[in-house]
C-alpha positions, 0 to 999 in steps of 0.5 A: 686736137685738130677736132677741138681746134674745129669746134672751137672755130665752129663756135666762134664763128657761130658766136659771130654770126649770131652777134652780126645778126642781133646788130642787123635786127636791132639796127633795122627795127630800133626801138618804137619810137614816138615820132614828135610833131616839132616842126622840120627846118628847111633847108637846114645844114648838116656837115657843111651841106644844105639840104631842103628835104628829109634826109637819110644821111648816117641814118637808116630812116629820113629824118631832118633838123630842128634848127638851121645849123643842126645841132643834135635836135632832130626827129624821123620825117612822116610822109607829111612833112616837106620839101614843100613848095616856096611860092612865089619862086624865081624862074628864068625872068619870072615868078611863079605862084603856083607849080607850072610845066614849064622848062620839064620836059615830061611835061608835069608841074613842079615847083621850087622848093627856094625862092629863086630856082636859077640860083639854088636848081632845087624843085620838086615834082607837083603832082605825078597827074598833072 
């Protein structure tokens, strides 16, 4: 019958619902995890791409490797971990020791998170006061 046909759809749906929702809940608060305290490396490589920070790629959390070329050992990054800077680093035609405002525009420190900032452009901001 056309109400039994409804039911059975009404249900099913419902079944669907429930399941999507069971995923998105369980993907959103995985299980507690201890976060370890083995070192990150930086910058390490995963898929054919370097990266110099904590990263979210085909995750819902930063996290980062603990080898050059990532081989499946990894953990969630804290708030503690890098980028950090790399002193001394490479700026036009002189090296730095320390973060400087020069060459941003905002006139705000930064530093080079590699050791030549012409060759690899990968920085961080120092300190959002200074």
């Amino acid at each position: 019958s056309e109400g039994m046909r409804n039911l059975v759809r009404w249900l099913s749906l419902a079944v669907c619902i429930y399941r999507l929702n069971a995923d998105l809940i369980s993907h959103l608060h995985p299980p507690f995890q201890v976060i370890s305290t083995h070192p990150c490396v930086f910058p390490f490589t995963y898929g054919d791409v370097t990266y110099y920070s904590c990263i979210s790629v085909h995750s819902d959390f930063d996290w980062c490797s603990f080898d050059k070329e990532f081989r499946g050992r990894w953990r969630y990054c804290t708030m503690s971990d890098p980028p950090r800077c790399v002193f001394p680093f490479l700026f036009r035609q002189k090296l730095y020791n320390e973060c400087t405002k020069d060459g941003y525009i905002l006139d705000r420190s930064w530093c080079s998170l590699t050791g030549d900032y012409n060759k690899d452009g990968k920085w961080k901001q120092c300190s959002p006061n200074k």
